[in-house]
TORKOLRO-525304 format. One record per residue (C-alpha): residue number from 0; residue in three letters; x, y, z. Coordinates in pm, 1 decimal, padded with zeros to 6 digits. Example, Ala and Ser with C-alpha at 12.3 -4.5 7.8 and 13.67 -1.06 7.14 Angstrom:
2
+-----+------+----------+----------+----------+
!  nr ! rest !        x !        y !        z !
+-----+------+----------+----------+----------+
!   0 !  ALA !  01230.0 ! -00450.0 !  00780.0 !
!   1 !  SER !  01367.0 ! -00106.0 !  00714.0 !
+-----+------+----------+----------+----------+
REM end
This chain:
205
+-----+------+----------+----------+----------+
!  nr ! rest !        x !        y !        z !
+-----+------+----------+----------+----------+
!   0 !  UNK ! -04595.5 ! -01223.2 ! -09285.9 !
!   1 !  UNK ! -04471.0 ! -00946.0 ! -09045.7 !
!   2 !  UNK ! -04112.6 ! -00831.8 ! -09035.3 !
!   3 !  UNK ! -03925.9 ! -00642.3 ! -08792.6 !
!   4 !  UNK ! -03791.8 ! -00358.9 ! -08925.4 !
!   5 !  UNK ! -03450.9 ! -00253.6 ! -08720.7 !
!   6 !  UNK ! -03501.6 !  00115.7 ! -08734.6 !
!   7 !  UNK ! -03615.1 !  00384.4 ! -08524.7 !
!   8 !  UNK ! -03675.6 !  00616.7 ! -08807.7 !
!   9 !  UNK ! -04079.0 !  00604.6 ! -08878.4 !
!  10 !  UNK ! -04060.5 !  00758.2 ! -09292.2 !
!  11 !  UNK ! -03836.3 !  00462.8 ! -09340.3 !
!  12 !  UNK ! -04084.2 !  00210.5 ! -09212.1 !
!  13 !  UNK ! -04340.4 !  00380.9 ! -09424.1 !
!  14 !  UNK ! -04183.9 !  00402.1 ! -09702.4 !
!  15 !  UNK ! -04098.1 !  00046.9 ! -09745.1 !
!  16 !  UNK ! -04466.0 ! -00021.3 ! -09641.6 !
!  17 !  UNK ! -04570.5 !  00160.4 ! -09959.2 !
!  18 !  UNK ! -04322.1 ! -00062.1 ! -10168.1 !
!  19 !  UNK ! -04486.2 ! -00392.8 ! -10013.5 !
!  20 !  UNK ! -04816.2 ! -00285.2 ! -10040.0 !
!  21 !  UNK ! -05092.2 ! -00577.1 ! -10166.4 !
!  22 !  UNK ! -04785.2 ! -00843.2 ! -10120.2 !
!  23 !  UNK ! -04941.7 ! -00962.6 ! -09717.7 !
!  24 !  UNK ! -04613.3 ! -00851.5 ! -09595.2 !
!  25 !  UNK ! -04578.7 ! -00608.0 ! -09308.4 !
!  26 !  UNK ! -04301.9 ! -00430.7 ! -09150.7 !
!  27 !  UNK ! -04318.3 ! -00306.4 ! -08805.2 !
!  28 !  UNK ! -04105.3 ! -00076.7 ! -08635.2 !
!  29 !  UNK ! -03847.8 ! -00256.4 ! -08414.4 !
!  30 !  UNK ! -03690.0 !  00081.1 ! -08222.5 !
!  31 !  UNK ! -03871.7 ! -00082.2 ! -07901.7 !
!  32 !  UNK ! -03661.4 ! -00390.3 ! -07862.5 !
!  33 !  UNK ! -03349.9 ! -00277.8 ! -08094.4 !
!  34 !  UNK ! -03160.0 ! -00058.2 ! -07802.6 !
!  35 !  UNK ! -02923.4 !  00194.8 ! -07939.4 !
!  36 !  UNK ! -02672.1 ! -00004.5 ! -08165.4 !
!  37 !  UNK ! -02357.8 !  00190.1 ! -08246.8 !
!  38 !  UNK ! -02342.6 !  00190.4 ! -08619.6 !
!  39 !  UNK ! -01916.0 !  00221.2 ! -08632.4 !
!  40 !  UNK ! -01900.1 ! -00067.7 ! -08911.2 !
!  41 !  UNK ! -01679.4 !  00086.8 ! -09203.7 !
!  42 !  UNK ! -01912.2 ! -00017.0 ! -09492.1 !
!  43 !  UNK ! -02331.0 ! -00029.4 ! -09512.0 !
!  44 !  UNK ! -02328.0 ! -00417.6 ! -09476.2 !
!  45 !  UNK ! -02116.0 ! -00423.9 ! -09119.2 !
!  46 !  UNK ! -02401.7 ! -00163.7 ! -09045.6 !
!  47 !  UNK ! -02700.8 ! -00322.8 ! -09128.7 !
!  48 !  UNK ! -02588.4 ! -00647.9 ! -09023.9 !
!  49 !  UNK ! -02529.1 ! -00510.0 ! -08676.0 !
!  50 !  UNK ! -02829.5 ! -00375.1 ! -08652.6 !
!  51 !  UNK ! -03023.2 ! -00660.1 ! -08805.8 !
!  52 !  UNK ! -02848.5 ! -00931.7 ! -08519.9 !
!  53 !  UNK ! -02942.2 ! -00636.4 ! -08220.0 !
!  54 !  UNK ! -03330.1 ! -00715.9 ! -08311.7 !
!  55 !  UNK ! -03308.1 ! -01058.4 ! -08432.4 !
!  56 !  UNK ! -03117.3 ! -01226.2 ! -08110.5 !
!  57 !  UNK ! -03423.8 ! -01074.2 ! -07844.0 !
!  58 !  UNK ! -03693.0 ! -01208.9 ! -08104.2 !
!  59 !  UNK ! -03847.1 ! -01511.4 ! -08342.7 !
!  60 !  UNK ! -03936.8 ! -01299.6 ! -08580.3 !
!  61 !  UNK ! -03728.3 ! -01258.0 ! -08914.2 !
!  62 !  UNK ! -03568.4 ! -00901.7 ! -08889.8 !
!  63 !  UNK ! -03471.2 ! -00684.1 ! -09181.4 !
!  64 !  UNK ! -03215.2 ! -00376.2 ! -09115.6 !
!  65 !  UNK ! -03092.1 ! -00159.0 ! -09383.3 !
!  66 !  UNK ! -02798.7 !  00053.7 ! -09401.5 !
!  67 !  UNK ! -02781.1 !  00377.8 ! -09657.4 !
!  68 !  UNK ! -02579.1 !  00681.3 ! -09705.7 !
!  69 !  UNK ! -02498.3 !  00953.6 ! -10012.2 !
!  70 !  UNK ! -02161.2 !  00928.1 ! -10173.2 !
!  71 !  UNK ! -02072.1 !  01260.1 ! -10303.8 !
!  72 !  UNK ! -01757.2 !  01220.1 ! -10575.1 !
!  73 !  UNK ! -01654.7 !  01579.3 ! -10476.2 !
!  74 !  UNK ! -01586.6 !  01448.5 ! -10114.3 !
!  75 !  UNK ! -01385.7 !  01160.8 ! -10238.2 !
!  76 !  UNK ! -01737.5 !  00927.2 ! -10117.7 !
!  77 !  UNK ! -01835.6 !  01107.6 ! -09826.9 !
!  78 !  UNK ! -02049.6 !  01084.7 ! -09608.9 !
!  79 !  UNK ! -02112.1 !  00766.6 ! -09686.1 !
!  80 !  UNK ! -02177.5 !  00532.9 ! -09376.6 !
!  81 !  UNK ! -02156.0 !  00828.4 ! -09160.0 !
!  82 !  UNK ! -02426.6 !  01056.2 ! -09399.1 !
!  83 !  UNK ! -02709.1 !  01039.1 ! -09112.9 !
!  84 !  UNK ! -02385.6 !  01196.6 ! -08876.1 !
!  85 !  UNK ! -02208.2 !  01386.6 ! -09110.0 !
!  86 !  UNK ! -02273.9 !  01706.2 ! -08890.9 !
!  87 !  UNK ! -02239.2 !  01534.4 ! -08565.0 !
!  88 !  UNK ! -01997.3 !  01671.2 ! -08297.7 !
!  89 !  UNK ! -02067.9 !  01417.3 ! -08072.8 !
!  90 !  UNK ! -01930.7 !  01005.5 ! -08173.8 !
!  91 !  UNK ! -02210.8 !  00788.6 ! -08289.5 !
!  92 !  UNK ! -02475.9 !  01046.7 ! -08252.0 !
!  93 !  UNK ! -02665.7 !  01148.2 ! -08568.8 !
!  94 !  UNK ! -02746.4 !  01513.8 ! -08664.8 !
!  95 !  UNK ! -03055.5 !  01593.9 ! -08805.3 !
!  96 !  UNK ! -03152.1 !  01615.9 ! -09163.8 !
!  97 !  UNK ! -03081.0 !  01968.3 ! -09215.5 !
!  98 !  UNK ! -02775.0 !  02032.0 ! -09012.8 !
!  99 !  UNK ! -02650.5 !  01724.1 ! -09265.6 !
! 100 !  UNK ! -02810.3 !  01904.4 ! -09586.7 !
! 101 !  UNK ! -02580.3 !  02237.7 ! -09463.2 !
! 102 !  UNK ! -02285.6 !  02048.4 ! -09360.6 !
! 103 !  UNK ! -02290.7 !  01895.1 ! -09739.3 !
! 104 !  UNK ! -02344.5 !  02248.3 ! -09894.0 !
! 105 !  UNK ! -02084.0 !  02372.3 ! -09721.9 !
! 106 !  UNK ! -01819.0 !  02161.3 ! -09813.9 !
! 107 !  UNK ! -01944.4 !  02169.6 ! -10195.4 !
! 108 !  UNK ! -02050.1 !  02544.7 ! -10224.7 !
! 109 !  UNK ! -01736.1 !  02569.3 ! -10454.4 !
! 110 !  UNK ! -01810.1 !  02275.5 ! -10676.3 !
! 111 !  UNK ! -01971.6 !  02388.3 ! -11051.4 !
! 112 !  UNK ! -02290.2 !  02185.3 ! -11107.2 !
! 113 !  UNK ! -02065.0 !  01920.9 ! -11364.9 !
! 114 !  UNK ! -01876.5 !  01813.2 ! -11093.6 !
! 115 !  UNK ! -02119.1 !  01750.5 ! -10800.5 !
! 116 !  UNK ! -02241.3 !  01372.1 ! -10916.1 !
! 117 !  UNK ! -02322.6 !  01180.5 ! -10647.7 !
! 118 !  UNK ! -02482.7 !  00863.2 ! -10552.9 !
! 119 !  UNK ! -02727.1 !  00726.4 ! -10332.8 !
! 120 !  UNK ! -02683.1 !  00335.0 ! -10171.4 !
! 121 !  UNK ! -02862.5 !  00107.3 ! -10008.6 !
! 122 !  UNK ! -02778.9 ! -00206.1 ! -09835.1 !
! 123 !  UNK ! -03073.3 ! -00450.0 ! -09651.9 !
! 124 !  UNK ! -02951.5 ! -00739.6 ! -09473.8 !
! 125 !  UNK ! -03256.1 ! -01021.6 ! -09407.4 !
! 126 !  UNK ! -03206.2 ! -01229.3 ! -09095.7 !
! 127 !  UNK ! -03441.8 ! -01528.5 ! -09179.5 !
! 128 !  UNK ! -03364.1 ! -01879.5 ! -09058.1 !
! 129 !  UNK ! -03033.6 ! -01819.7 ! -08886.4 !
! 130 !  UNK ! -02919.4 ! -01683.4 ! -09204.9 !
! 131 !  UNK ! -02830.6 ! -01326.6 ! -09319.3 !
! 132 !  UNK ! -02868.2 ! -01234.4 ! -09711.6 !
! 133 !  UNK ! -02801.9 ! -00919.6 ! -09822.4 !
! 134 !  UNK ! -02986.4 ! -00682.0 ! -10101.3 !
! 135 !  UNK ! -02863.9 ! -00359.4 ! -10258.7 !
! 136 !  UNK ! -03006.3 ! -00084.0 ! -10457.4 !
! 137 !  UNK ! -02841.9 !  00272.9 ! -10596.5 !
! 138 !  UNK ! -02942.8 !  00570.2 ! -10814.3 !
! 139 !  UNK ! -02689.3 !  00821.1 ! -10976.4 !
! 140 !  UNK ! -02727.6 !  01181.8 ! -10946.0 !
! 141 !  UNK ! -02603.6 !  01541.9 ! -10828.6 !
! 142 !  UNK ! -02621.2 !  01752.9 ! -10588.3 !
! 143 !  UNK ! -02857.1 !  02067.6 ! -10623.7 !
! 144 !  UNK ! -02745.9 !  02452.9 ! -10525.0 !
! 145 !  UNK ! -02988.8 !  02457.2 ! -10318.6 !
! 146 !  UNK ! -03233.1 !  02221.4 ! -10132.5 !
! 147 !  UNK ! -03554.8 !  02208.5 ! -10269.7 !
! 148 !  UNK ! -03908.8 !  02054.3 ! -10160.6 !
! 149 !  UNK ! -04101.8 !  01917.9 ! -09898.4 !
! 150 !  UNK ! -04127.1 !  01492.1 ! -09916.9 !
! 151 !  UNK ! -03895.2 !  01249.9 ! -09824.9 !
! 152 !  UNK ! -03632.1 !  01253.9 ! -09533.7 !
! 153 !  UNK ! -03237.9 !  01256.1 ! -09549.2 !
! 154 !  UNK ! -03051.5 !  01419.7 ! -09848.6 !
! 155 !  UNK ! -03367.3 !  01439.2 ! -10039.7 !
! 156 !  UNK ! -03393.7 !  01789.8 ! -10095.2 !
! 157 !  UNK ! -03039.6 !  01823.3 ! -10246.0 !
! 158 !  UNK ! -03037.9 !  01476.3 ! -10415.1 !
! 159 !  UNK ! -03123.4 !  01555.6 ! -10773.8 !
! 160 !  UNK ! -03152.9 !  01203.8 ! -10978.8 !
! 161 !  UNK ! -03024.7 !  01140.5 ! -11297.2 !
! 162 !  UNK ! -03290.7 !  01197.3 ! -11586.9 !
! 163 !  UNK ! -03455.5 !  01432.1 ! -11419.4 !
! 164 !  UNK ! -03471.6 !  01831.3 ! -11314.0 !
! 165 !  UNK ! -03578.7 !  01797.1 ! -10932.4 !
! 166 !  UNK ! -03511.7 !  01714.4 ! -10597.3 !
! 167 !  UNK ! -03623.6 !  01339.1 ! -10488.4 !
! 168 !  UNK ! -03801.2 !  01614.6 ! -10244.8 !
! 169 !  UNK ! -03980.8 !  01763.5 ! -10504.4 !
! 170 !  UNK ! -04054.9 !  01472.8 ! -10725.6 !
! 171 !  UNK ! -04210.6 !  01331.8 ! -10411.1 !
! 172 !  UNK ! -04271.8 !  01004.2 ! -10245.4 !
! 173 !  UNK ! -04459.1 !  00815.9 ! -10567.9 !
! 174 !  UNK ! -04156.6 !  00862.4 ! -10825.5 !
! 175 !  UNK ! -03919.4 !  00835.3 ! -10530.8 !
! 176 !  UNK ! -04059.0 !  00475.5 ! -10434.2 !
! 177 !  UNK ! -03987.2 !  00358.9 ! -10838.0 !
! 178 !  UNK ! -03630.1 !  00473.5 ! -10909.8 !
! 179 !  UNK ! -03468.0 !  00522.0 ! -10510.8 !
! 180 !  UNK ! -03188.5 !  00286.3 ! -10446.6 !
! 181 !  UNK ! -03425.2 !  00201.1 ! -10160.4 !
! 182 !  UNK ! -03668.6 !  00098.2 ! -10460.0 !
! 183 !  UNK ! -03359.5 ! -00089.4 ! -10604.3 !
! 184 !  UNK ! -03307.1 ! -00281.4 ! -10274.4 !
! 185 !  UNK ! -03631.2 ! -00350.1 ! -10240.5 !
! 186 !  UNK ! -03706.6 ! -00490.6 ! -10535.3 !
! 187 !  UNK ! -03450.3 ! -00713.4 ! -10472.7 !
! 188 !  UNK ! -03594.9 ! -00810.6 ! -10128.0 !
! 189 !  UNK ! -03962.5 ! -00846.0 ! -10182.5 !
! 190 !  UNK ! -03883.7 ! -01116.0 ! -10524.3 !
! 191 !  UNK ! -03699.7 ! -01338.9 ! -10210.5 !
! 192 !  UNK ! -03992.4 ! -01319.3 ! -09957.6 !
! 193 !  UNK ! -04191.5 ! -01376.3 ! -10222.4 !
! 194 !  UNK ! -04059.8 ! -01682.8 ! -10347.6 !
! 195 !  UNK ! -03996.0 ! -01787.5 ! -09976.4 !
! 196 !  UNK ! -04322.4 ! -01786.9 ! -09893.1 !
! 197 !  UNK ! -04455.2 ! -01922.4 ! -10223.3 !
! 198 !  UNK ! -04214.7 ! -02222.2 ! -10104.6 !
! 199 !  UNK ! -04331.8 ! -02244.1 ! -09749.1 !
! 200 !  UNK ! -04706.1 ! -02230.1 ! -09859.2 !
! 201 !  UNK ! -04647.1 ! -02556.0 ! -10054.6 !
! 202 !  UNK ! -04437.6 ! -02738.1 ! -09806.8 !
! 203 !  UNK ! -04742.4 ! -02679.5 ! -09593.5 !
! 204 !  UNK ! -04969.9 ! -02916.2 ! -09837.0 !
+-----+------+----------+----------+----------+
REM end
């Protein structure tokens, strides 16, 4: 079964690759047909679903788009649906990875350790069928000094999960791909596409 994926960032498509692995379930990149969609929804599910409807309406294909940010309690939430612009001067244009990272450490620098929990989310909307269902995933944590390591994309370096001592950078992408709230959503995703195509193998026979 291949899957659009409605993203034109490549470590995401891999990294949910690596999570469907063995399952005959491929994702493809969908930044060729997707366009630039203005993410300006005010929660992760507007967001996805936007993005999700850009790729599904030109194609046949079921489309999955996913929608994730880092809620820092110190910033009352933020960045939350605007984490991959959070540095951005320009509207609707997002900054890279460590221009974000700085922006974040900046506002925090002042925050003691105790008080820099944080949260990552994820939200995948499915467009299968004419329908849209939606999946989510999160993992607690806080907010490192400093970032730290070399795997992973986004907030990774900084993002230190709960239970552990490192970075989701340093831990790297084989402990990040069990406890992520990508993992989470994930989970959650590949049980339905499972069971939907357990369920269209036997209306086959």
């Amino acid at each position: 079964m291949i899957l659009y994926l409605a993203t034109k960032n490549l470590g995401k498509v891999r990294e949910i690759n690596a999570l469907f692995a063995a399952t005959g379930i491929e994702f493809v990149s969908a930044a060729g047909i997707m366009g630039n969609v203005v993410e300006d929804g005010d929660t992760y599910h507007k967001n996805a679903f936007k993005k999700a409807m850009a790729v599904y309406e030109q194609n046949t294909n079921p489309v999955v788009a996913e929608d994730s940010g880092l809620e820092v309690d110190a910033l009352d939430g933020a960045p939350g649906v605007y984490s991959a612009r959070f540095a951005s001067e320009e509207e609707g244009v997002n900054s890279s990875d460590e221009d974000n990272i700085n922006a974040l450490l900046d506002f925090i620098q002042d925050t003691p350790p105790p008080d820099r929990t944080a949260r990552y989310v994820c939200i995948f909307c499915l467009m299968l069928g004419g329908k849209s269902l939606f999946f989510e995933g999160e993992v607690e944590g806080t907010i490192a000094m400093q970032p730290a390591g070399t795997s992973g994309f986004g907030y990774d370096p900084v993002f230190i999960p709960n239970g552990y001592d490192k970075t989701f950078s340093e831990l790297g992408d084989e402990v990040k791909n069990k406890i992520s709230h990508r993992a989470m959503a994930v989970l959650k995703l590949k049980d339905y596409l499972l069971d939907y195509l357990i369920s269209e193998d036997q209306n086959r026979k």
